[in-house]
PQR file of N, CA, C, O and H, with PARSE charges and radii, in Angstrom:
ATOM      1  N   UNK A   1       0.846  -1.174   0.000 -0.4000 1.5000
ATOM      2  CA  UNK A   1       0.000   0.000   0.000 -0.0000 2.0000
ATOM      3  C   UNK A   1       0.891   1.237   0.000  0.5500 1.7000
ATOM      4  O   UNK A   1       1.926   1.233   0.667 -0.5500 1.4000
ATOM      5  N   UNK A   2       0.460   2.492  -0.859 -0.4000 1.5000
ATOM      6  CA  UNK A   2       1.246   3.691  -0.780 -0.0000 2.0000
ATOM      7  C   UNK A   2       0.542   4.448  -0.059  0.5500 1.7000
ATOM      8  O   UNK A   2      -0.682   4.581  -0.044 -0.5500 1.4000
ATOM      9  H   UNK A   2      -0.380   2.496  -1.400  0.4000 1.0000
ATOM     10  N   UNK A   3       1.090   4.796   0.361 -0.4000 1.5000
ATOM     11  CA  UNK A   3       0.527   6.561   1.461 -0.0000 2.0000
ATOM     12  C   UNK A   3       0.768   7.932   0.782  0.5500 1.7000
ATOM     13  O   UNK A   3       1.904   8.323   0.517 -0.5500 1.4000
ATOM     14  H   UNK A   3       2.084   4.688   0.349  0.4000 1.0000
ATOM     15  N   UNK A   4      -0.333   8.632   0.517 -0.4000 1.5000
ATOM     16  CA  UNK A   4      -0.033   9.761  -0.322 -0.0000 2.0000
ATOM     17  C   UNK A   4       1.071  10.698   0.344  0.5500 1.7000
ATOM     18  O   UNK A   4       0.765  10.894   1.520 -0.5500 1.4000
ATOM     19  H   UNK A   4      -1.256   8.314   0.733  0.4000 1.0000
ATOM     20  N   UNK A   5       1.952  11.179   0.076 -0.4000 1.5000
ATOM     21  CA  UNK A   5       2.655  12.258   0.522 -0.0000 2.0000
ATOM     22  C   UNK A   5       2.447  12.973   1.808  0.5500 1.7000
ATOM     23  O   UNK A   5       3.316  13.380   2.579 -0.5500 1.4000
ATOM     24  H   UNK A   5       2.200  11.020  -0.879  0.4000 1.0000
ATOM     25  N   UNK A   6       0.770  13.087   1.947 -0.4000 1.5000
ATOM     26  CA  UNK A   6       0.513  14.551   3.173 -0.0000 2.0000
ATOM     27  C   UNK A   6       0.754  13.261   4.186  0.5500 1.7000
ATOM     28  O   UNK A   6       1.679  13.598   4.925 -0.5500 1.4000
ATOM     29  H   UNK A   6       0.064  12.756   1.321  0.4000 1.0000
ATOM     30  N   UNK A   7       0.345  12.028   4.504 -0.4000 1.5000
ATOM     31  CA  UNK A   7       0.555  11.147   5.459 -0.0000 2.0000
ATOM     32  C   UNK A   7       1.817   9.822   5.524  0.5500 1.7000
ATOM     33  O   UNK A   7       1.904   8.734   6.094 -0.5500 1.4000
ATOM     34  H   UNK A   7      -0.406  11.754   3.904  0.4000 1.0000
ATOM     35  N   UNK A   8       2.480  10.446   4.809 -0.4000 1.5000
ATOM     36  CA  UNK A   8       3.965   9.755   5.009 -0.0000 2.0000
ATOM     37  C   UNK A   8       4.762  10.253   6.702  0.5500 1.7000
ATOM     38  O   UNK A   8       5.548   9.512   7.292 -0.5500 1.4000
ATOM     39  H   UNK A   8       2.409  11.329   4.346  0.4000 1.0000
ATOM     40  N   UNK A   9       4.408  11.372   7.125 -0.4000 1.5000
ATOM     41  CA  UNK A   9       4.817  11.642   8.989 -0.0000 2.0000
ATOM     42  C   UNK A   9       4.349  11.035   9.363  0.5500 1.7000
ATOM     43  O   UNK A   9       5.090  10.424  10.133 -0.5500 1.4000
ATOM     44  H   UNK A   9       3.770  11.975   6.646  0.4000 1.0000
ATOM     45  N   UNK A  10       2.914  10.465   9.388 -0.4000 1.5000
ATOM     46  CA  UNK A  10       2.000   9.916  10.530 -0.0000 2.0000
ATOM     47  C   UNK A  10       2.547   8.186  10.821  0.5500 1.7000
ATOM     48  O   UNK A  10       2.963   7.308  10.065 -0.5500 1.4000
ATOM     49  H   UNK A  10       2.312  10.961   8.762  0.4000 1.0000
ATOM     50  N   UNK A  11       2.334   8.245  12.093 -0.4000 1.5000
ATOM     51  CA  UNK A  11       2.412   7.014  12.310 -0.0000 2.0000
ATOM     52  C   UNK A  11       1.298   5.947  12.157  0.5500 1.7000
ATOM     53  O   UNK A  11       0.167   6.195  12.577 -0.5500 1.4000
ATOM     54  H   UNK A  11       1.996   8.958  12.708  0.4000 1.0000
ATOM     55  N   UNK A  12       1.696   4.352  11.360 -0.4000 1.5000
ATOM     56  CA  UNK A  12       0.815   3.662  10.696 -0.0000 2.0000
ATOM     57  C   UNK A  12       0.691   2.398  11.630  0.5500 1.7000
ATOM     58  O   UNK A  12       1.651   2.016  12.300 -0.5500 1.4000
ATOM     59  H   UNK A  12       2.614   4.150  11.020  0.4000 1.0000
ATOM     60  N   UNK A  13      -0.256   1.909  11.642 -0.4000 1.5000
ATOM     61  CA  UNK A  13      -0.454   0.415  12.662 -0.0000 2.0000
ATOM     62  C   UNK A  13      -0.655  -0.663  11.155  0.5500 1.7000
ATOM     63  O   UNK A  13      -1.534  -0.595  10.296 -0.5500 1.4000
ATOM     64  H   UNK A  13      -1.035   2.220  11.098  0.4000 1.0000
ATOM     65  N   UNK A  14      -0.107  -1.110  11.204 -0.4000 1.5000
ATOM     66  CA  UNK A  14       1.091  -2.446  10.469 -0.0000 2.0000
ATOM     67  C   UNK A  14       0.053  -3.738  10.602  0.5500 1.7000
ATOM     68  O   UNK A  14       0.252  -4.719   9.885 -0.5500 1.4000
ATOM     69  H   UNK A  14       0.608  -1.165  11.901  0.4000 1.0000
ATOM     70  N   UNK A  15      -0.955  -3.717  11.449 -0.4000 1.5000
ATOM     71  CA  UNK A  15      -1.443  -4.780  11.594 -0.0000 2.0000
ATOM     72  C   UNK A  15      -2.708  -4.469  11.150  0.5500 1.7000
ATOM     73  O   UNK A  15      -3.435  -5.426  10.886 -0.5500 1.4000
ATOM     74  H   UNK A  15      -1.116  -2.920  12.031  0.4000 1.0000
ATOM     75  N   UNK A  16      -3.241  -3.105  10.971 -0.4000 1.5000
ATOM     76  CA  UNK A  16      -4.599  -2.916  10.245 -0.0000 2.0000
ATOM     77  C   UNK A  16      -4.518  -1.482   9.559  0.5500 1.7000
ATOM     78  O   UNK A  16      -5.431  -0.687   9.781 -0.5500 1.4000
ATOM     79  H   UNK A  16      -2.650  -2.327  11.186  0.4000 1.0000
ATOM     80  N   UNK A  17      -3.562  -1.160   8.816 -0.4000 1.5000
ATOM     81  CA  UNK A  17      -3.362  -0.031   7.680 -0.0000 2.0000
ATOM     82  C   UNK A  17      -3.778   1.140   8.752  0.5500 1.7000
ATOM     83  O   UNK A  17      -2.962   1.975   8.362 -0.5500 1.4000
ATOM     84  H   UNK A  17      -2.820  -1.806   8.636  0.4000 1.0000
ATOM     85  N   UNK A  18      -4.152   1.495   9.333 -0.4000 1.5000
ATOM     86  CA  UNK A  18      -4.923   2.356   9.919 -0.0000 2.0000
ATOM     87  C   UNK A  18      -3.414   3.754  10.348  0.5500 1.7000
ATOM     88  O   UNK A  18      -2.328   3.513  10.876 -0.5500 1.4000
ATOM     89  H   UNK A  18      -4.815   0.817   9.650  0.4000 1.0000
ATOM     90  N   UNK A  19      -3.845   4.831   9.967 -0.4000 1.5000
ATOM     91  CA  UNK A  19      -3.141   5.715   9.936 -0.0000 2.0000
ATOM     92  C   UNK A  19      -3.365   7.033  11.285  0.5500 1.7000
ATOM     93  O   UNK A  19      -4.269   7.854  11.130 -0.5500 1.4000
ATOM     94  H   UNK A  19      -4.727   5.027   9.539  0.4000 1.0000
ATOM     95  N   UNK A  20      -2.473   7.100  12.530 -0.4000 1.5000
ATOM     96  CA  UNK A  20      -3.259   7.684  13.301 -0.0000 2.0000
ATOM     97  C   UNK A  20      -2.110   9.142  13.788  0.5500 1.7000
ATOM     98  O   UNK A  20      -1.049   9.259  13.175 -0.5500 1.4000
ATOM     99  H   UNK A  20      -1.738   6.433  12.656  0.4000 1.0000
ATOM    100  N   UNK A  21      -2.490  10.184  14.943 -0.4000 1.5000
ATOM    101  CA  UNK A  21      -1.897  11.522  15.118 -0.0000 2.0000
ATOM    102  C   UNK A  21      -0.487  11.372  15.347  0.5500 1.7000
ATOM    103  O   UNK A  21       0.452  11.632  14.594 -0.5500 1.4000
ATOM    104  H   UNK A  21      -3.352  10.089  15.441  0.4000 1.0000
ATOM    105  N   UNK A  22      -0.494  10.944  16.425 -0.4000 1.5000
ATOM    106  CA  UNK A  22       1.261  10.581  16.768 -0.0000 2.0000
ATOM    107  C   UNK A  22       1.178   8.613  17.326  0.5500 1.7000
ATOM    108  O   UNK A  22       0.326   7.733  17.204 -0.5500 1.4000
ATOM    109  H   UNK A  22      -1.256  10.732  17.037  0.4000 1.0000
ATOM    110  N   UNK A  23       2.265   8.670  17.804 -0.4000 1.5000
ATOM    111  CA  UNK A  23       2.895   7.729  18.282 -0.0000 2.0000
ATOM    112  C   UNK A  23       2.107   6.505  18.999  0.5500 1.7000
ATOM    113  O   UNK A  23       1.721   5.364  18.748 -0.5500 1.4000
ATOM    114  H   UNK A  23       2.957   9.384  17.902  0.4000 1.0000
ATOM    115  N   UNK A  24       2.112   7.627  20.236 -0.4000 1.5000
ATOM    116  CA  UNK A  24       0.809   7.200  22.124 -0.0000 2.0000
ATOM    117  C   UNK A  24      -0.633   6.540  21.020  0.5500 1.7000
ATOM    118  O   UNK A  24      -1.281   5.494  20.993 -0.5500 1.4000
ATOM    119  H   UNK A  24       2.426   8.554  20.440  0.4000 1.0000
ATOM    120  N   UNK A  25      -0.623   7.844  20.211 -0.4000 1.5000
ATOM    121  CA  UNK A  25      -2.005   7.327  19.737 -0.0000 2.0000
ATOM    122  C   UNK A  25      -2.087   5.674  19.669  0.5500 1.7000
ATOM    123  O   UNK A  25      -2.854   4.858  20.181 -0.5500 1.4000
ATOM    124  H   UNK A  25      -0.096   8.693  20.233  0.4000 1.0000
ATOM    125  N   UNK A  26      -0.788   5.549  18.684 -0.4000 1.5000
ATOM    126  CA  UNK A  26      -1.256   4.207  18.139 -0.0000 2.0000
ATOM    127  C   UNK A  26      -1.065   3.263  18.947  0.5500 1.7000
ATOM    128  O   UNK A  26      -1.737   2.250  18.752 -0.5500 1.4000
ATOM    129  H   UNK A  26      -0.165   6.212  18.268  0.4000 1.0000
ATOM    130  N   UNK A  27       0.054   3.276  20.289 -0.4000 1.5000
ATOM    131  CA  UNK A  27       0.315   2.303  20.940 -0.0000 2.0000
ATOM    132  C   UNK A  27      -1.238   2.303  21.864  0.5500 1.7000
ATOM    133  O   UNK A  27      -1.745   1.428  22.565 -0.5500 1.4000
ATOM    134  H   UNK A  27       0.600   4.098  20.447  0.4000 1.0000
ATOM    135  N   UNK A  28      -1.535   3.206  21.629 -0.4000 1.5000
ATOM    136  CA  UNK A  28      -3.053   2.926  22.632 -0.0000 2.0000
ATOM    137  C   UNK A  28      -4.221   1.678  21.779  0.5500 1.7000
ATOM    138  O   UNK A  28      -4.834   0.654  22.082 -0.5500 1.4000
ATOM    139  H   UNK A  28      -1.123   3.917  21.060  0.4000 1.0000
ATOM    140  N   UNK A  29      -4.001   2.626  20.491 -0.4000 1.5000
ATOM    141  CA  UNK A  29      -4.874   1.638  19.759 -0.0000 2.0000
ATOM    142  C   UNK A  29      -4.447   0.253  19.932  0.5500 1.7000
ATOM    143  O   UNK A  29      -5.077  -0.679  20.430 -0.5500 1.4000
ATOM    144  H   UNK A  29      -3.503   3.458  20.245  0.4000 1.0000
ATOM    145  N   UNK A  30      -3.248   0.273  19.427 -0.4000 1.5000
ATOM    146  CA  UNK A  30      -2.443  -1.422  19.388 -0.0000 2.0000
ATOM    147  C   UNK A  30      -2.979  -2.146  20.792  0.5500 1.7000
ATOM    148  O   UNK A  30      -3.185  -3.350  20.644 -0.5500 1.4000
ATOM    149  H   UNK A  30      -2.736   1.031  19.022  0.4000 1.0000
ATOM    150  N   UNK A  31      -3.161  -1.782  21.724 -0.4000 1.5000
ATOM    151  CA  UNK A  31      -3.391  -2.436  23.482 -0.0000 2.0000
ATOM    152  C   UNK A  31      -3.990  -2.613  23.516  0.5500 1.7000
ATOM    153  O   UNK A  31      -4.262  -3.615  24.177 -0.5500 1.4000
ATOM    154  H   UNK A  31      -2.993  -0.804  21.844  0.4000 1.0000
ATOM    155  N   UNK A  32      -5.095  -1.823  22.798 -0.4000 1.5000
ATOM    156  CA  UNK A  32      -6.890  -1.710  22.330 -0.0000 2.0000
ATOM    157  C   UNK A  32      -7.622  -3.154  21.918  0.5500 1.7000
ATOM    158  O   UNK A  32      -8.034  -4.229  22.354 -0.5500 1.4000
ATOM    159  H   UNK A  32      -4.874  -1.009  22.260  0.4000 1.0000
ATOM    160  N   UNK A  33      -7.445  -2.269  20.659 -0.4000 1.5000
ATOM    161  CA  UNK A  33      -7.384  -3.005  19.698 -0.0000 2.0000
ATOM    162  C   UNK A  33      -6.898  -4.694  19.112  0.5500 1.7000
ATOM    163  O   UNK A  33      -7.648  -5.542  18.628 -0.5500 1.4000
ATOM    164  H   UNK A  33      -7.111  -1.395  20.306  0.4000 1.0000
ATOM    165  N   UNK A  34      -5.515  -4.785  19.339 -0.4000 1.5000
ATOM    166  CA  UNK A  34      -4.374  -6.085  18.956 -0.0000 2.0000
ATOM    167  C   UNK A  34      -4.159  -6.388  20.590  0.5500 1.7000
ATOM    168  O   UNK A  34      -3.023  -6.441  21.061 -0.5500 1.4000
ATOM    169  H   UNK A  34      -4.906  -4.096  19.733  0.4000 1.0000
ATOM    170  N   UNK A  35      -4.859  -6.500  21.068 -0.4000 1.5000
ATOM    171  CA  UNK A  35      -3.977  -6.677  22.536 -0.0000 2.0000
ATOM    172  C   UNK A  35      -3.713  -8.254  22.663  0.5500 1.7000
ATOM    173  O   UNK A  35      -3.153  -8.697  23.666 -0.5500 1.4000
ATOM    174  H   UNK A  35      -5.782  -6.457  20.685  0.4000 1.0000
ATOM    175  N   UNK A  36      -4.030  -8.882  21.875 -0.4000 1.5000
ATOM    176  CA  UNK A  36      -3.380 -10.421  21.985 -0.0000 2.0000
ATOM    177  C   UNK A  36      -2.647 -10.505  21.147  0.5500 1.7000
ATOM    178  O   UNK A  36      -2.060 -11.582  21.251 -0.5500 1.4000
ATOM    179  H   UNK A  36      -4.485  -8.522  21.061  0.4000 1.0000
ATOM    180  N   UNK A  37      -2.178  -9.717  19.965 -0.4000 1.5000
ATOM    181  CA  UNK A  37      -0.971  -9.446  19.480 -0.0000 2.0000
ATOM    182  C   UNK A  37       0.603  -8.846  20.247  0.5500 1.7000
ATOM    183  O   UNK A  37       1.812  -9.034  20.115 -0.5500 1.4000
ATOM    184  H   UNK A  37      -2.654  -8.842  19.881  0.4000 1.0000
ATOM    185  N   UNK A  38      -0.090  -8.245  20.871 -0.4000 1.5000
ATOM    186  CA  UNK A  38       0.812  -7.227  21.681 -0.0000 2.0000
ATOM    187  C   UNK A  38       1.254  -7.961  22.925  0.5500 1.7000
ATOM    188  O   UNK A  38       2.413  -8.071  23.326 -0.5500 1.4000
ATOM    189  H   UNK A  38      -1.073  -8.093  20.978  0.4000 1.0000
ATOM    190  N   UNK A  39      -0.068  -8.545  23.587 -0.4000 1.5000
ATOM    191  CA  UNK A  39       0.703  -9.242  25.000 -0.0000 2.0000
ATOM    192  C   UNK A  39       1.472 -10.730  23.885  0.5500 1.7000
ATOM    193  O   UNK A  39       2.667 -10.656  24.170 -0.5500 1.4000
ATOM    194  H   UNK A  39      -1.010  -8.455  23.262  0.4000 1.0000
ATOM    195  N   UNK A  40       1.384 -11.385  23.316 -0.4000 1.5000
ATOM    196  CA  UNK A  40       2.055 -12.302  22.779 -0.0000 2.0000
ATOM    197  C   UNK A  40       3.189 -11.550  22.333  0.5500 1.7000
ATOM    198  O   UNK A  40       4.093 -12.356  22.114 -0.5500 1.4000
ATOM    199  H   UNK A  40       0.413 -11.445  23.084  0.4000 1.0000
ATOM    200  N   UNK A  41       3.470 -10.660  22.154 -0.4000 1.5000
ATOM    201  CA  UNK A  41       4.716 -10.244  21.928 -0.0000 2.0000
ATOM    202  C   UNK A  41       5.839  -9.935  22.869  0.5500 1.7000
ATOM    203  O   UNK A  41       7.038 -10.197  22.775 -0.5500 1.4000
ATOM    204  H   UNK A  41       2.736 -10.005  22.332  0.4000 1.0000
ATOM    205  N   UNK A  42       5.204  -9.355  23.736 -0.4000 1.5000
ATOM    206  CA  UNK A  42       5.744  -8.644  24.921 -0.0000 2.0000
ATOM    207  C   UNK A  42       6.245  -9.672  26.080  0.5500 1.7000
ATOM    208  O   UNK A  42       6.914  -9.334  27.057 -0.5500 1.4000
ATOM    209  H   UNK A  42       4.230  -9.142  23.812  0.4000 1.0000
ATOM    210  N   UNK A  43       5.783 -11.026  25.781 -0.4000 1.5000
ATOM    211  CA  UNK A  43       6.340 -12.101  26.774 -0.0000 2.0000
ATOM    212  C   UNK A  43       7.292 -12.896  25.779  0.5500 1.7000
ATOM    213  O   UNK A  43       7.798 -13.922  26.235 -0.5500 1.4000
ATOM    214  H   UNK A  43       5.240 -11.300  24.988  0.4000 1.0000
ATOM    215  N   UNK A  44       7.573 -12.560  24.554 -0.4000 1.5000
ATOM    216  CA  UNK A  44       9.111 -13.046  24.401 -0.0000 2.0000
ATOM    217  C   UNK A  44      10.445 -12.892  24.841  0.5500 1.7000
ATOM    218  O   UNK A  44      11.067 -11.834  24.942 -0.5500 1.4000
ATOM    219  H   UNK A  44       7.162 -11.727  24.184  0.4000 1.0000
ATOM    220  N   UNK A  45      11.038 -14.655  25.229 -0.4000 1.5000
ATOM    221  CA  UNK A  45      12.032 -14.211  25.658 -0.0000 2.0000
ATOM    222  C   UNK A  45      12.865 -13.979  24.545  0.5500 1.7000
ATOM    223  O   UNK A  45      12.272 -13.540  23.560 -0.5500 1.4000
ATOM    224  H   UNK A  45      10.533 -15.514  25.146  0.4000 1.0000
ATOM    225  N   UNK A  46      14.770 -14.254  24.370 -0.4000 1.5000
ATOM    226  CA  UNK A  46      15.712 -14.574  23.993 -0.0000 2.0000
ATOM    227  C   UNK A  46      15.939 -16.007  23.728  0.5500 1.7000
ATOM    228  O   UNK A  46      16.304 -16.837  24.561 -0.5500 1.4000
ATOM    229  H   UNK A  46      15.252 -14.611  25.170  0.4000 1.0000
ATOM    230  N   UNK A  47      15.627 -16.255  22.199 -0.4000 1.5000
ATOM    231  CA  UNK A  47      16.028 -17.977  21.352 -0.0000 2.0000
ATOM    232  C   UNK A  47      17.358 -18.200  22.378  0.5500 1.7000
ATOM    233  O   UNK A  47      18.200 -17.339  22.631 -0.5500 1.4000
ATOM    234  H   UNK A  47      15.330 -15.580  21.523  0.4000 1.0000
ATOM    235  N   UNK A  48      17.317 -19.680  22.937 -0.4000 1.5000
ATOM    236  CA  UNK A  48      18.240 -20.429  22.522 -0.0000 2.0000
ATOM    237  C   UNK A  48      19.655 -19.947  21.178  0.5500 1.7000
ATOM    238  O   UNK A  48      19.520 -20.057  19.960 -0.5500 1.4000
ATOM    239  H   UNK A  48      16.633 -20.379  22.731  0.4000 1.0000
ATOM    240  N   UNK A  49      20.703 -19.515  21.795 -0.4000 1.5000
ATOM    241  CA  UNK A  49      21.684 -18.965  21.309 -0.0000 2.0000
ATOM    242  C   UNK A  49      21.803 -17.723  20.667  0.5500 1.7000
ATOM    243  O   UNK A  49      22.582 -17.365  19.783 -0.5500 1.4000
ATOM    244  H   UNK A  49      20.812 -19.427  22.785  0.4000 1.0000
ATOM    245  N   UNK A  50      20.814 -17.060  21.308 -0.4000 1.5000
ATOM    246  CA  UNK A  50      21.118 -15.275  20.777 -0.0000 2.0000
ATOM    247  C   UNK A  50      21.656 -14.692  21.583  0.5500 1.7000
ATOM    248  O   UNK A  50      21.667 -15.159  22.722 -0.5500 1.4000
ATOM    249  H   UNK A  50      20.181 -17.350  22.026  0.4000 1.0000
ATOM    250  N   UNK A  51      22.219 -13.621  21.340 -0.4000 1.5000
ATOM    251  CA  UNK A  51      23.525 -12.857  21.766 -0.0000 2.0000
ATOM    252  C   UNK A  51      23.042 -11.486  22.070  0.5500 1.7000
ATOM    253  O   UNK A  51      22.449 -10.615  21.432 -0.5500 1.4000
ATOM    254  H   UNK A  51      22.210 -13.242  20.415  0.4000 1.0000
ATOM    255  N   UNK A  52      23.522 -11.612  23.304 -0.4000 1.5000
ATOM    256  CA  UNK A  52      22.917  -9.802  23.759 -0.0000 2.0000
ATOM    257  C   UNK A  52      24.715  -8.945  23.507  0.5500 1.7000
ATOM    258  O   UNK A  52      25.803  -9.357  23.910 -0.5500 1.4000
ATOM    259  H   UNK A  52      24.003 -12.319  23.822  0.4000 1.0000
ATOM    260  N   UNK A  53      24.466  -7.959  22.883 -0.4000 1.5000
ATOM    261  CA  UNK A  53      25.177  -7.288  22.695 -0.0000 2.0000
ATOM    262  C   UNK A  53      25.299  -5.960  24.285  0.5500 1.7000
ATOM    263  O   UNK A  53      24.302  -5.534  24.868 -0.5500 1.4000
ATOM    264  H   UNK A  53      23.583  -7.624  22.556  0.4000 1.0000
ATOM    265  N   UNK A  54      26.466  -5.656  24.569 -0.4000 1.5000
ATOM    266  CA  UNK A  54      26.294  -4.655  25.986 -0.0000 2.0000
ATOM    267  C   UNK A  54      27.035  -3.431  25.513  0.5500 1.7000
ATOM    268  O   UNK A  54      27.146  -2.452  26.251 -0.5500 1.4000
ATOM    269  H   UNK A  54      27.276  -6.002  24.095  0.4000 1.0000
TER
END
């Protein structure tokens, strides 16, 4: 999907095109909205042999 020019700043939610004011906005929506997207995300740990960089 392209975004016309005037809404290329805005921040976009990735999981339903939806184009919103700032940032907060969308993480509100996302909690809202995707919130079994979001808590399934948010309880990942670190695979078996990944490397934390310090």
């Amino acid at each position: 999907m392209v975004l016309p020019l005037v809404d290329q700043h805005r921040p976009k939610c990735h999981l339903c095109n939806r184009t919103f004011e700032s940032v907060e906005k969308m993480r509100q929506h996302q909690e809202a909205d995707h919130k079994d997207f979001v808590d399934f995300h948010k309880k990942r740990e670190p695979a078996p042999g990944d490397v934390t960089v310090f």
